[in-house]
Every structure is written in structure tokens, then in C-alpha cells.
One Martini backbone bead per residue (centre of mass of N, CA, C, O) as a GRO file, in nm:
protein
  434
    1UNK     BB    1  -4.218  -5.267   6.437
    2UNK     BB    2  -3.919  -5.478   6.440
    3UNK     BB    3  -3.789  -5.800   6.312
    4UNK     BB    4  -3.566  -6.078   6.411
    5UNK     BB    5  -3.439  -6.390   6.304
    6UNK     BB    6  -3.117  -6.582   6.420
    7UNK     BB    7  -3.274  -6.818   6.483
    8UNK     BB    8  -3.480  -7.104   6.298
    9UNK     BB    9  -3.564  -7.073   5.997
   10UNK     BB   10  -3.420  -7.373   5.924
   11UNK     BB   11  -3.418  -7.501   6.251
   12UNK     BB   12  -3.393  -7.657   6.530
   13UNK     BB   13  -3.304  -7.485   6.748
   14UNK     BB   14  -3.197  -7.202   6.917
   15UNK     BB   15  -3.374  -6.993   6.972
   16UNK     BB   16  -3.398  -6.633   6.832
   17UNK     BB   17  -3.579  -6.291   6.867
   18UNK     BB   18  -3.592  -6.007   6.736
   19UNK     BB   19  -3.733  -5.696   6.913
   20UNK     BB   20  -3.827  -5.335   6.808
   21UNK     BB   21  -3.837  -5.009   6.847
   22UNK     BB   22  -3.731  -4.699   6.901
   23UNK     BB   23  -3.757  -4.760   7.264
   24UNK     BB   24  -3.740  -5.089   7.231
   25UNK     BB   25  -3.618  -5.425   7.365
   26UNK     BB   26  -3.625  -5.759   7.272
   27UNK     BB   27  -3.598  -6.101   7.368
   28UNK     BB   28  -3.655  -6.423   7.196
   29UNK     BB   29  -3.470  -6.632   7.307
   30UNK     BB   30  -3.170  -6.840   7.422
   31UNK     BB   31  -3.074  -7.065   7.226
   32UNK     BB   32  -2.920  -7.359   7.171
   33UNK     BB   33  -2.779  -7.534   6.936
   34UNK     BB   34  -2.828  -7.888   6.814
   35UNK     BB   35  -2.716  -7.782   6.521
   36UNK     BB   36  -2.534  -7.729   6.252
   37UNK     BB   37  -2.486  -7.622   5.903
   38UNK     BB   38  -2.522  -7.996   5.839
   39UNK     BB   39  -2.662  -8.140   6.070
   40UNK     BB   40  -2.527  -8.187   6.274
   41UNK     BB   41  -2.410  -8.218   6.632
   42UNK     BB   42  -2.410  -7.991   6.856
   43UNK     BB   43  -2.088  -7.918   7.069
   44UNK     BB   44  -2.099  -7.734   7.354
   45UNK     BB   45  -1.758  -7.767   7.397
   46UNK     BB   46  -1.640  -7.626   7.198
   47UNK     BB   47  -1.737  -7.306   7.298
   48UNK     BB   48  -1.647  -7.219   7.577
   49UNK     BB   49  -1.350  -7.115   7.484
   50UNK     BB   50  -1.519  -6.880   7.337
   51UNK     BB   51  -1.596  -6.551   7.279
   52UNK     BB   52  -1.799  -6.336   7.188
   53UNK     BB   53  -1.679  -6.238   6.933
   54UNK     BB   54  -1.650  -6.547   6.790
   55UNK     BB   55  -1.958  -6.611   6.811
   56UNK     BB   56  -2.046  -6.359   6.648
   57UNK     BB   57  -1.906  -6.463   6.417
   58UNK     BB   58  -2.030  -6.783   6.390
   59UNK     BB   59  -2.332  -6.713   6.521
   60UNK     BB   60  -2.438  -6.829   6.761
   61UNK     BB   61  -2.442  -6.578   6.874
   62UNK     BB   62  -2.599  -6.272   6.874
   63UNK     BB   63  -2.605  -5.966   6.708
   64UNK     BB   64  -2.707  -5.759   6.987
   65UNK     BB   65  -2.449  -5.567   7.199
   66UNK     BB   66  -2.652  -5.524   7.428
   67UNK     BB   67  -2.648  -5.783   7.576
   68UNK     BB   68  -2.316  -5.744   7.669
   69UNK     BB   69  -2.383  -5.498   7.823
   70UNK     BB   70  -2.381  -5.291   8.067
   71UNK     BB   71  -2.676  -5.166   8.144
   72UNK     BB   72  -2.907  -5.347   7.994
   73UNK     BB   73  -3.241  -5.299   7.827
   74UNK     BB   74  -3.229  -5.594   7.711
   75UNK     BB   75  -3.475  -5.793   7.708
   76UNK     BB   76  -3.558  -6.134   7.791
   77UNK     BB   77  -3.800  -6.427   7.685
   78UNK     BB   78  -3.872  -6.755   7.832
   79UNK     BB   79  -4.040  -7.058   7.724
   80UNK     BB   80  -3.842  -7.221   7.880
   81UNK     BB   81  -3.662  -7.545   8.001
   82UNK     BB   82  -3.509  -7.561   7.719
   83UNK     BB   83  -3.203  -7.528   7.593
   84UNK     BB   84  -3.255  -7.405   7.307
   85UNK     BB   85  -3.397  -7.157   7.468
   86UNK     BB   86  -3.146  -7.085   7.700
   87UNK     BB   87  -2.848  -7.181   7.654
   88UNK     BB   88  -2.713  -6.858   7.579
   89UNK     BB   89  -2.713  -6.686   7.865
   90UNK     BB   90  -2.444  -6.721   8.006
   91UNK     BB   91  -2.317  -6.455   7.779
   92UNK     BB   92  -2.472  -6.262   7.882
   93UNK     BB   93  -2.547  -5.968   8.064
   94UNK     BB   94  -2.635  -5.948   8.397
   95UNK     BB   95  -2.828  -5.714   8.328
   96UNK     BB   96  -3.029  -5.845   8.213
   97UNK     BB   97  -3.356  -5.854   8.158
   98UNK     BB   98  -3.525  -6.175   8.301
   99UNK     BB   99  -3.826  -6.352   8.161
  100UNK     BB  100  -3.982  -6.617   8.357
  101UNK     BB  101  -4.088  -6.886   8.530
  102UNK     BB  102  -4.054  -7.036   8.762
  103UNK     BB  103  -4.004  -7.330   8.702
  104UNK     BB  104  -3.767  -7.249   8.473
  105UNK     BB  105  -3.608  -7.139   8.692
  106UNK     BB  106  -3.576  -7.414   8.876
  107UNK     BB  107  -3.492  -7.602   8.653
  108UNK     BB  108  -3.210  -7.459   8.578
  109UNK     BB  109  -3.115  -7.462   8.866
  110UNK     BB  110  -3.078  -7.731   8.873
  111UNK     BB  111  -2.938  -7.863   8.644
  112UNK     BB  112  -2.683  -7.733   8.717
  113UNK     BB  113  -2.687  -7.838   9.011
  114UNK     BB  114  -2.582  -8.127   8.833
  115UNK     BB  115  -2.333  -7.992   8.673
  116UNK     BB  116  -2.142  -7.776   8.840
  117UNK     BB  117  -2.258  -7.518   8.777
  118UNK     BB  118  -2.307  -7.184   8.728
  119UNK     BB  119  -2.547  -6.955   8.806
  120UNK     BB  120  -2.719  -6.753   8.647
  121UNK     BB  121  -2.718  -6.452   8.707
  122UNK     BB  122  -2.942  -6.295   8.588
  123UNK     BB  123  -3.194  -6.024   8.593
  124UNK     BB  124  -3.493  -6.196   8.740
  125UNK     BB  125  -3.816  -6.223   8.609
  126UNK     BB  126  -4.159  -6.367   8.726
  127UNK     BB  127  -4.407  -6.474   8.521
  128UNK     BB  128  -4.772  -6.536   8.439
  129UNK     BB  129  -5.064  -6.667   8.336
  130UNK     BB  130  -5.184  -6.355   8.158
  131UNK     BB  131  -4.976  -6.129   8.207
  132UNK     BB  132  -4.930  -5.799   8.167
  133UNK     BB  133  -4.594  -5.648   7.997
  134UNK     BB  134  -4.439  -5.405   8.035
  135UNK     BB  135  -4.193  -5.275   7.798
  136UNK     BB  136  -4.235  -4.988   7.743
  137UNK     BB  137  -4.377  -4.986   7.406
  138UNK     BB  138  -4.442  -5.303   7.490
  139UNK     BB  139  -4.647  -5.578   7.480
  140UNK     BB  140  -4.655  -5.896   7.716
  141UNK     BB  141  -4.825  -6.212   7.684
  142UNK     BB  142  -4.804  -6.475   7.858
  143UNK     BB  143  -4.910  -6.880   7.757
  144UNK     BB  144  -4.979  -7.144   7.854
  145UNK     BB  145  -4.844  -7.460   7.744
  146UNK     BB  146  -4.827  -7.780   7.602
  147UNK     BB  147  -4.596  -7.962   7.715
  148UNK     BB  148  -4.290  -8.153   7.817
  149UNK     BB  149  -4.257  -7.883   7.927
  150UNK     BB  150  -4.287  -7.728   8.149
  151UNK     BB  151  -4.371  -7.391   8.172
  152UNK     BB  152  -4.457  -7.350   7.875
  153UNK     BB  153  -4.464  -7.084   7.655
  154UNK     BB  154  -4.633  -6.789   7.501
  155UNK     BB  155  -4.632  -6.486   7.296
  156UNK     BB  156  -4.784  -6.183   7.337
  157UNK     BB  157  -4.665  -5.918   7.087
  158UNK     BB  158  -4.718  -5.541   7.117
  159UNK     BB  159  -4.693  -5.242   6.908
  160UNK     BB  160  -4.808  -4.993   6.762
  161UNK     BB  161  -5.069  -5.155   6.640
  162UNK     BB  162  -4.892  -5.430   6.674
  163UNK     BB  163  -4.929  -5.810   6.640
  164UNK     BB  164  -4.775  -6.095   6.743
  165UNK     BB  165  -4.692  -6.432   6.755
  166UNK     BB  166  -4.508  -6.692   6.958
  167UNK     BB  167  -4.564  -7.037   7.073
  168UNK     BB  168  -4.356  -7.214   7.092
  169UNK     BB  169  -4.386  -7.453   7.216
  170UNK     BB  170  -4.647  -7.714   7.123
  171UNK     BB  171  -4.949  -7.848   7.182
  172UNK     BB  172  -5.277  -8.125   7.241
  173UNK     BB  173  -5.147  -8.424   7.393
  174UNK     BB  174  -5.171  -8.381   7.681
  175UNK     BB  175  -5.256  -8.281   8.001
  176UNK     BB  176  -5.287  -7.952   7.880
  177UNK     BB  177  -5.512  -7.904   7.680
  178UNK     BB  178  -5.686  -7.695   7.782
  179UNK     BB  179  -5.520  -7.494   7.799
  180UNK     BB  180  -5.500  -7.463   7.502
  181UNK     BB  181  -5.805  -7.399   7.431
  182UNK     BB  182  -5.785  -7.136   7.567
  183UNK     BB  183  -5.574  -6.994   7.403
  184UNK     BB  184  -5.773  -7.020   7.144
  185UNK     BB  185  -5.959  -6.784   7.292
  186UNK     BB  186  -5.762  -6.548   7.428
  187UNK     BB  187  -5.621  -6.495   7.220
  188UNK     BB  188  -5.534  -6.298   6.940
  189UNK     BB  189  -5.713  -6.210   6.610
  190UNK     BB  190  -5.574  -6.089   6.369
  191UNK     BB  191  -5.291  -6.076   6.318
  192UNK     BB  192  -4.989  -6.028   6.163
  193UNK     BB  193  -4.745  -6.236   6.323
  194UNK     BB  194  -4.709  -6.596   6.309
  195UNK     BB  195  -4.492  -6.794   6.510
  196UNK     BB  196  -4.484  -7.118   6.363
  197UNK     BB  197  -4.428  -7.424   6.480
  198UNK     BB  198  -4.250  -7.744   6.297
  199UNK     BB  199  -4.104  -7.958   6.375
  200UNK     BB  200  -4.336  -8.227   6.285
  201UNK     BB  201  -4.430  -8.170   5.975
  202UNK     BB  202  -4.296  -8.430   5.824
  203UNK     BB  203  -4.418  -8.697   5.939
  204UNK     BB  204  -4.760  -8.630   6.019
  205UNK     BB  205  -5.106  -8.584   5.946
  206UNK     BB  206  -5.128  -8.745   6.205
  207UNK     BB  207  -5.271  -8.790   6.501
  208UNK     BB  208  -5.137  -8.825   6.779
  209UNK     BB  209  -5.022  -8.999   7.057
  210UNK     BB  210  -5.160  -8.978   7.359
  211UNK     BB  211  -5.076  -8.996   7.722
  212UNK     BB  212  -5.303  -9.173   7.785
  213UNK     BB  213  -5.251  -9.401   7.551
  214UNK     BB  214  -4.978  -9.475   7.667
  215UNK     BB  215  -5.040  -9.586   7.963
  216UNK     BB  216  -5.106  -9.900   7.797
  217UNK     BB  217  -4.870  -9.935   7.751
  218UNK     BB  218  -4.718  -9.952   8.024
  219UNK     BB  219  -4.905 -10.168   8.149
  220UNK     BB  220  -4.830 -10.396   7.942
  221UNK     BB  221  -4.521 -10.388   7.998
  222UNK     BB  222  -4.509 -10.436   8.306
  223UNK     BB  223  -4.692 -10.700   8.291
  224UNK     BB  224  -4.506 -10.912   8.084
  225UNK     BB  225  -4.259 -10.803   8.274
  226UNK     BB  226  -4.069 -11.003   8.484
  227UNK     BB  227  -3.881 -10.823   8.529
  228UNK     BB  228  -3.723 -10.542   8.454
  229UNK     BB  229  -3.823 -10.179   8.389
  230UNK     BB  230  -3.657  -9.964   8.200
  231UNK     BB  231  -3.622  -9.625   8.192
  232UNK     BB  232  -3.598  -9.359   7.927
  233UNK     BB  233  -3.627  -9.070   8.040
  234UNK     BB  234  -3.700  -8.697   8.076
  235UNK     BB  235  -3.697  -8.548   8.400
  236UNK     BB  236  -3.872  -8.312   8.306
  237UNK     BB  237  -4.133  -8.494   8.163
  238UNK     BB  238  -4.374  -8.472   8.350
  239UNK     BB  239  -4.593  -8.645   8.197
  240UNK     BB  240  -4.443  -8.894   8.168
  241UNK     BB  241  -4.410  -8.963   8.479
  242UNK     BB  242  -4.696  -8.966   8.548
  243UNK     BB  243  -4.777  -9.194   8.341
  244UNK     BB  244  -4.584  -9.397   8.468
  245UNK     BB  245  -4.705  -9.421   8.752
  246UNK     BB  246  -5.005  -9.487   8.696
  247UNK     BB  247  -4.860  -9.770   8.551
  248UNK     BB  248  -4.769  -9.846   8.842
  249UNK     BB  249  -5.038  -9.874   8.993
  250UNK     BB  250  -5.161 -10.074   8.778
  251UNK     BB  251  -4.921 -10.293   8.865
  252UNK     BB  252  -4.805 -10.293   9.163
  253UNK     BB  253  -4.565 -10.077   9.144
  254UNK     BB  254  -4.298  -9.913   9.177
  255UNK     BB  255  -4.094  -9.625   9.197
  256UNK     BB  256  -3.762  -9.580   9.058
  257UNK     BB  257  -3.554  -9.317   9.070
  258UNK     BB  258  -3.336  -9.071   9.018
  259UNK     BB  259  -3.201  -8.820   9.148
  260UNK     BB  260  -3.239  -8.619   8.943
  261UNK     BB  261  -3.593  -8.654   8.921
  262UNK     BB  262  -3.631  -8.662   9.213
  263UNK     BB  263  -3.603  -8.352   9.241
  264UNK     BB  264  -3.782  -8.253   9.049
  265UNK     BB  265  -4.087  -8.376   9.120
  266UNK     BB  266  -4.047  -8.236   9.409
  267UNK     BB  267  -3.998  -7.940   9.322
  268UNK     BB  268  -4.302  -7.936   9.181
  269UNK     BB  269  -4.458  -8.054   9.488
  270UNK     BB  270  -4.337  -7.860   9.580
  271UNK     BB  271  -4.462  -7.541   9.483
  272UNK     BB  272  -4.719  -7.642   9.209
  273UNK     BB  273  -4.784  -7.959   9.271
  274UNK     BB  274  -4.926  -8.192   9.449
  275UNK     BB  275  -5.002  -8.428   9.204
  276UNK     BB  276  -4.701  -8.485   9.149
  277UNK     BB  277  -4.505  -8.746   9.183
  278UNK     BB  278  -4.292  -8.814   9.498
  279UNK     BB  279  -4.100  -8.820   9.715
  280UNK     BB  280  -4.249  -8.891  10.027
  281UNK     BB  281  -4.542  -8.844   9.933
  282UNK     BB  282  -4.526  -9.101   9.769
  283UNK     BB  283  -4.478  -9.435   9.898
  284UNK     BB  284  -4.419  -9.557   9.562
  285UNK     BB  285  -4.156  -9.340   9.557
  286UNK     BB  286  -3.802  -9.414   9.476
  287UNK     BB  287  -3.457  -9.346   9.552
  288UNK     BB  288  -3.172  -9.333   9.378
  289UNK     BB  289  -2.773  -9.275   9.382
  290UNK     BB  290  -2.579  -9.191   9.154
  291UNK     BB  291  -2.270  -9.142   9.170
  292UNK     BB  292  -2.203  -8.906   8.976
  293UNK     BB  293  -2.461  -8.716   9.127
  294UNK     BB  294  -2.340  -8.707   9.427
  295UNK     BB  295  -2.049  -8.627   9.390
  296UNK     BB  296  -2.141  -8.337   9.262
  297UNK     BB  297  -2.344  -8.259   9.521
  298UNK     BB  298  -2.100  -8.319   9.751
  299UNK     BB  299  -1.866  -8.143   9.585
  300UNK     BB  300  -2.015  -7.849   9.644
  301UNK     BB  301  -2.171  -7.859   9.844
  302UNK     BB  302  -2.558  -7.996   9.830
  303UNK     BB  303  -2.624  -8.233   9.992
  304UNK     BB  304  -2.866  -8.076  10.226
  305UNK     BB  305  -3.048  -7.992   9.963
  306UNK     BB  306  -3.047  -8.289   9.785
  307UNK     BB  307  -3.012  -8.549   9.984
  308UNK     BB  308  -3.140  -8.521  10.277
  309UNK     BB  309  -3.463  -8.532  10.177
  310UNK     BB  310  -3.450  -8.834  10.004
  311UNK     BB  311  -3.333  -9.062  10.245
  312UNK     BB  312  -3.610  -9.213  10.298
  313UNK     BB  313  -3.660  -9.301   9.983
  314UNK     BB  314  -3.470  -9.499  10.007
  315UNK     BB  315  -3.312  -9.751   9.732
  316UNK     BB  316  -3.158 -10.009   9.687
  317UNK     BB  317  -2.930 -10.123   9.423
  318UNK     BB  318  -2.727 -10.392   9.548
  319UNK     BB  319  -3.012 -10.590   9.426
  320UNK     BB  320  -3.213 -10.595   9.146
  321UNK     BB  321  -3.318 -10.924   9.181
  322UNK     BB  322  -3.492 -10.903   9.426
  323UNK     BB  323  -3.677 -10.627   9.258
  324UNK     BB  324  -3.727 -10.638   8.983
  325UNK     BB  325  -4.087 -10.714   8.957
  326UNK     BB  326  -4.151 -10.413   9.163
  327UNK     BB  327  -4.025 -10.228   8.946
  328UNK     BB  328  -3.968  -9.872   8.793
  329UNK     BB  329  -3.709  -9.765   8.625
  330UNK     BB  330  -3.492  -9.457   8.594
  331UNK     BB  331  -3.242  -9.358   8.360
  332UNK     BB  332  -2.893  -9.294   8.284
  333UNK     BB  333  -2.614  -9.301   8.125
  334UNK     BB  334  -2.426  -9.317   8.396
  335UNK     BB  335  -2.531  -9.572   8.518
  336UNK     BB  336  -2.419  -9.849   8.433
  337UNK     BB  337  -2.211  -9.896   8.696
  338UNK     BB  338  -2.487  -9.937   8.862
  339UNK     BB  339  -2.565 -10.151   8.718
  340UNK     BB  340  -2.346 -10.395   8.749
  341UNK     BB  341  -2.363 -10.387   9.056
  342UNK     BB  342  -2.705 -10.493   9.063
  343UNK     BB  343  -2.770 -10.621   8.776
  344UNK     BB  344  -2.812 -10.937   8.602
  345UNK     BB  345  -3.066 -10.982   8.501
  346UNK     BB  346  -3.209 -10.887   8.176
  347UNK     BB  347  -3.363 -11.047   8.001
  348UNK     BB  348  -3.650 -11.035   8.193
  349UNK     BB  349  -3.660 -10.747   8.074
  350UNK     BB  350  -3.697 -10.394   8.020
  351UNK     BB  351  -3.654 -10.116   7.755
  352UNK     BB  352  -3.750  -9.798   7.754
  353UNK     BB  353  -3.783  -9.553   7.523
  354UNK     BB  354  -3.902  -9.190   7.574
  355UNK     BB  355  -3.822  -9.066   7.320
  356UNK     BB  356  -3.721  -8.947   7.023
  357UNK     BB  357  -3.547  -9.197   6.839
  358UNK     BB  358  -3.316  -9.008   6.735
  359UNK     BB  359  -3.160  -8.986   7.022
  360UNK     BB  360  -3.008  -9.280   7.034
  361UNK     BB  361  -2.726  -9.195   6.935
  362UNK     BB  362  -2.707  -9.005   7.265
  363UNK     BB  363  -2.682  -9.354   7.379
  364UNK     BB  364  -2.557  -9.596   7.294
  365UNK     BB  365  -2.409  -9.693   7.532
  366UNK     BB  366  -2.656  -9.783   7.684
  367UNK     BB  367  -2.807  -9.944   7.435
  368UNK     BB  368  -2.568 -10.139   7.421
  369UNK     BB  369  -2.539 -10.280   7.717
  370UNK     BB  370  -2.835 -10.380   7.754
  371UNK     BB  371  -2.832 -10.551   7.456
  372UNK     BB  372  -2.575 -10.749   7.540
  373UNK     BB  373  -2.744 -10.847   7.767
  374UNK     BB  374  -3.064 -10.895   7.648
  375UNK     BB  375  -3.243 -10.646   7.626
  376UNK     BB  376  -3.485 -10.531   7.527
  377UNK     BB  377  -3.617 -10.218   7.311
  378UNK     BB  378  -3.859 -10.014   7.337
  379UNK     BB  379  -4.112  -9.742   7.234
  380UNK     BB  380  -4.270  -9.514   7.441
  381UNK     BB  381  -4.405  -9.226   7.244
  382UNK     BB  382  -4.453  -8.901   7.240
  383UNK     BB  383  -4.490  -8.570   7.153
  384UNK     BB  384  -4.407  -8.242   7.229
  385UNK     BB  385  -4.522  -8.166   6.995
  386UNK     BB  386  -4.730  -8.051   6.716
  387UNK     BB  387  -4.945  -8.134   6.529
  388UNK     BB  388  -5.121  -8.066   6.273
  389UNK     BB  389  -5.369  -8.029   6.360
  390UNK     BB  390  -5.283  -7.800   6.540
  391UNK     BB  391  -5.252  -7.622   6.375
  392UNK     BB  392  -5.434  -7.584   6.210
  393UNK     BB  393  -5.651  -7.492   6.424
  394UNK     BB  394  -5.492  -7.226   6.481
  395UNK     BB  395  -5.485  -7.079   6.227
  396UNK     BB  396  -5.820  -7.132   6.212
  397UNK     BB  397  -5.799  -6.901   6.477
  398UNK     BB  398  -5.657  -6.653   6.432
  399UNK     BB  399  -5.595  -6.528   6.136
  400UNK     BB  400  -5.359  -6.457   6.027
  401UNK     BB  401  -5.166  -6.277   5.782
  402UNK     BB  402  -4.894  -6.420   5.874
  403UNK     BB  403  -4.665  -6.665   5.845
  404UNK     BB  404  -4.417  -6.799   6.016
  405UNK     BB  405  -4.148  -7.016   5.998
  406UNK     BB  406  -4.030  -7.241   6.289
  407UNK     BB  407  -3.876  -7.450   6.434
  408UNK     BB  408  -3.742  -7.588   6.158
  409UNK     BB  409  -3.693  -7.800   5.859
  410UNK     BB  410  -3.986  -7.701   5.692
  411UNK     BB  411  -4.067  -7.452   5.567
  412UNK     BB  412  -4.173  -7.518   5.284
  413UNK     BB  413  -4.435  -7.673   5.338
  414UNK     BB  414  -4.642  -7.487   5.422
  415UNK     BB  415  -4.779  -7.398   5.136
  416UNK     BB  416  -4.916  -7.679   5.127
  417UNK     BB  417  -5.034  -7.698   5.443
  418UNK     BB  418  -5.141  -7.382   5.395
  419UNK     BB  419  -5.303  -7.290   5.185
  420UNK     BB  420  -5.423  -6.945   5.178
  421UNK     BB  421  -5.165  -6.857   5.322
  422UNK     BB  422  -4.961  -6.638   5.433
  423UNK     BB  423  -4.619  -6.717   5.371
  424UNK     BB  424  -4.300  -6.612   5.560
  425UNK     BB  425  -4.027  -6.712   5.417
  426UNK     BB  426  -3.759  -6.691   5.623
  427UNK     BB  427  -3.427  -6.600   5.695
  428UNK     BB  428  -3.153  -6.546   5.875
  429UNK     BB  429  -3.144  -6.178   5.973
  430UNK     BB  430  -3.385  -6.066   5.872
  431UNK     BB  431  -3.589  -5.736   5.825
  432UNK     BB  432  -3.873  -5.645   5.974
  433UNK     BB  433  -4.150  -5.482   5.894
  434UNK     BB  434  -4.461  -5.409   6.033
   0.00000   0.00000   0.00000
């Protein structure tokens, strides 16, 4: 067996590793990059029209054939549903066959339906929880992880006596922190190479705060401000919108969705967890329609599946002063002109951003519209990766021979913060035989 990763091991984002024997080939993860090689932001719109020959000559896309061939045998294996994993499948050979969990499934094919983009053809397949698949002479065991986005795995992958480990993003400190500890009990242990995510290695050697812990913080914050919550967090994650609904339970306040969160929601209660709160299901759950995806959603024909569903649990925001102390509303980039047009009062109202702090320079536009209006802008976040305690517990528990270190900036850091163990830092496009 031998593996290449073709992007990570030296930044954030966009990961992608082939593996292969004799006589098969997978590929874990086609993510989109997040940045440049000068860490500059990554702008997906650039390449749009550039031919797949030229995303492989500018290293973009990886360099692997099959993948962009008819009648391809290599298989991708997608770790969850944020893009950095999935973005450049778009480019593959629509026969490639695409192996990821039914809910990446779903959450990938919505965000499309609200970009108006065309839905990945590609030849997909719906792995479960310790399924163990074989492909050729591979298997690959997918396991659930805690992390920011639902559905996210991690994969053991075995062929010819040798074992790799991929983690995947993932955490211990999220709801599903259950999830990692059962990982960590029947992943295979003394495996040959763990490719080991270091997102946060570098921020601090402290555990972060869990989900449960920001709910106090969301309480308070609910409690204190007189007038309207807006809430800016990503509509995938389902654990952080869980903890704000929760915490609008204990504050006597309804949960006022934007259009497209509320889909997703919606779609993970009808389908995969009756306990997720939604519109319909929820009554203290409401739902508003910003222009902007109402109008993508009804020029596609997509009204019927998307919007009249959810038109029972609307509530008008064409006067949001005069509901401004009952609701925890949740916001995006796009919604300025319908905040314009119903909301008049900011300063008693409160901003919350739940997402990573340095993301906020892709908001800007919005952050500075809020600001300039008077309302304060407060941060209650943690992250969706894994804090150092939890790594270090990984390694002290599978007791890999090798580390590979990957989606991170911080490859050096390993040797100093894992002594005595073997780690492999290297670069992109390596072959490591193993």
C-alpha cells in the first residue's frame, strides 16, 4: 500500500490523499482550498472557468488521471460536508464512484439548491457507521465524529497487513463527545500511520470550552439584552443551533431562522434525528424568507420543495421592533436590505458571532452595517476542531508507529508537542510506500 496527500500537510483545508495498491485506488477527501500558498483567502470564483488541465498544472486539482476519466475505478471517500472536503468533486469524471454518509449527502445537495448550481452527478454511494467496504483489495471502516459539521467520519483504512488511520476534522467537545470516546475504543490500535488533524495546535494547549458550557453563555447574553439577538453562525452547525435554541427555551424566546437554515434543520428532523429542533416541529421555532434565496429558490422551480413547506411557521420580519425582545434571530451576509427594511432599532439589540473570530474580515460587510448602527458585537464560539488534550489522548491511545501531520499550519509543532513519537512531517505530492 502506498499513499500521497496531494494537499494538507502544510495548511487548513482543501485536503486530499490517495491511496493505493496493485489494483486499487481510493482518494480520501476533494476539498476545495481555503487559501493560496502565500495564505492569502483561497477565491473559488477564480477558477471556475479554468479547464481541468490547468487547475492540474496550477496544483488546484490533484493529479491523479483516473479521477477525471469515463469508467473510473478510482473511488473518493468524503470525511464530511464542509467544502474544504468536497469542493473540487464538481471536476471529477461523473463515473467516479463517490462513497460518503447519507446527511453529506443531503447538506451538500441543499447548499447547492441555494446557490443555484447544478447538483454533482457523480456516481454516490452511502457508507453507515463501522460499515466496513471493501474496494478491491482495500477496506475502509468509516467512523462518526464529533465535529462542528454533522455527519462527519473518520476512516480506517487497511490493505495487504498494513493499517492508516485518517481522523478527519473532529473534536471531544461538541454533543457527540460519546461518538469519539466509542472511536477511541474500537479503532484498531498500534496501526502503521495516523494522519493526525491539527487545525488549533497552535492557539493553545488548553481545553477549549464545550457546547454546553457556551449555552450560559447564550442564556446570558438572551437575558441581558433588551432588545433583538442576532445570531451569525453557520446554518450546518447543528450542534451550535441546537445549543442557541436550547437557550432560548430557558429565556422564554422563540428562534426566528433564516430561510436556508431553516431547511437544513428541517431536513435533519425529518430524516435522521426526530430531536433536532425545526419549523413545524417546534412551535417556538419560525421561520423568515430572506430575498435573495427565496428568489434563487423560486427561479430554479424549487419553490414547491423548498418554501411551502416551511410557510406555516413563517413569521414576518416587516417590523421587527415590535418583536425585537421575543426572538433570537439568525442572520446571513445577504440579509442587510431585509434587516433595512424591518429593523429600526440596533442599539438595545445585541450581535452575537458564533463562529471562528478570524473569519470575521468574510463578513465584514455585515459587521460593519450592525456596528455603524450602534449595536455591539460580542463572540461566543468554540471550535469545531480538536483542542490538544483530545489529540494527545488519540495518540496515547491508538499508539500509532508513524504521525503524519495534516490540515494544519503547523506540521513543526508536532515533534515538540508529541515527544517520543515518530512523526512524518512532510511535504505535498510525497510517496511514502508502506
Amino acid at each position: 500500500m502506498n499513499f500521497k496527500i496531494h494537499r494538507g500537510t502544510k495548511e487548513i483545508g482543501g485536503t486530499c490523499i490517495e491511496i493505493w495498491t496493485e489494483t486499487s485506488r481510493i482518494v480520501i477527501d476533494m476539498g476545495m482550498p481555503l487559501v493560496k500558498e502565500d495564505r492569502t483567502p483561497f477565491n473559488e470564483a477564480e477558477i471556475e472557468k479554468l479547464s481541468r488541465e490547468e487547475l492540474i498544472q496550477r496544483k488546484i486539482l490533484p493529479d491523479i488521471p483516473s479521477l477525471y476519466q469515463k469508467n473510473s475505478k478510482t473511488a473518493i471517500f468524503i470525511s464530511h460536508s464542509h467544502k474544504d472536503h468536497y469542493g473540487l468533486l464538481d471536476f471529477t469524471d461523473p463515473s467516479c464512484p463517490v462513497y460518503m454518509g447519507k446527511a453529506s449527502h443531503q447538506l451538500i445537495t441543499l447548499l447547492y439548491n441555494f446557490r443555484g448550481k447544478k447538483i454533482p452527478g457523480n456516481n454516490i454511494t452511502h457508507f453507515d457507521h463501522e460499515e466496513l467496504i471493501s474496494y478491491g483489495d482495500i477496506e475502509i471502516i468509516p467512523y462518526l465524529m464529533d465535529h462542528s459539521a454533522y455527519d462527519a467520519y473518520a476512516f480506517q483504512i487497511s490493505a495487504n497487513g498494513k493499517t492508516l488511520v485518517y481522523t478527519g476534522d473532529f473534536r471531544a467537545h461538541g454533543k457527540k463527545k460519546k461518538i469519539f470516546d466509542g472511536f477511541c475504543i474500537k479503532v484498531k490500535k498500534n496501526i502503521d500511520y495516523l494522519f493526525l488533524e491539527g487545525t488549533t495546535i497552535s492557539r493553545s494547549t488548553e481545553p477549549f470550552e464545550t457546547e454546553d458550557e457556551l449555552e450560559s453563555k447564550f442564556i446570558d447574553s438572551f437575558k441581558q439584552t433588551k432588545g433583538i439577538n442576532l445570531v451569525f453562525v453557520s446554518g450546518q452547525n447543528i450542534d451550535r443551533l441546537t445549543t442557541i435554541y436550547r437557550a432560548c427555551k430557558q429565556c422564554g424566546k422563540e428562534l426566528l431562522l433564516d430561510f436556508y437554515t431553516a431547511n437544513v434543520l428541517k431536513m435533519i428532523n425529518t430524516m435522521f434525528n426526530k430531536k433536532i429542533p425545526s419549523p413545524g416541529t417546534f412551535k417556538d421555532v419560525k421561520v423568515y424568507f430572506p430575498h435573495i434565496h427565496t428568489k434563487i429558490i423560486t427561479d430554479n422551480g424549487k419553490a414547491e420543495e423548498f418554501i411551502k413547506p416551511l410557510k406555516d411557521s413563517e413569521m414576518s420580519i416587516e417590523n421587527l421592533d415590535a418583536i425585537a425582545g421575543k426572538v433570537v434571530m439568525t442572520v446571513r451576509q445577504h440579509v442587510i436590505n431585509d434587516l433595512k427594511k424591518g429593523l429600526k432599532n440596533y442599539s438595545d439589540g445585541n450581535f452575537i458571532f458564533s463562529m471562528y473570530e478570524k473569519y470575521k474580515d468574510d463578513y465584514k460587510k455585515l459587521l460593519d452595517f450592525v456596528s455603524e448602527k450602534g449595536m455591539p458585537i460580542n463572540n461566543i464560539h468554540t471550535s469545531g476542531h480538536a483542542d490538544f488534550p483530545t489529540l494527545k489522548r488519540l495518540v496515547d491511545t491508538i499508539k500509532p508507529k508513524h504521525i503524519v501531520p495534516i490540515h494544519t499550519f503547523e506540521a513543526k509543532s508536532y515533534k515538540q508537542l508529541f515527544p517520543g513519537e515518530n512523526i512524518l512531517e512532510l511535504n505535498d505530492f510525497e510517496t511514502i510506500k508502506v
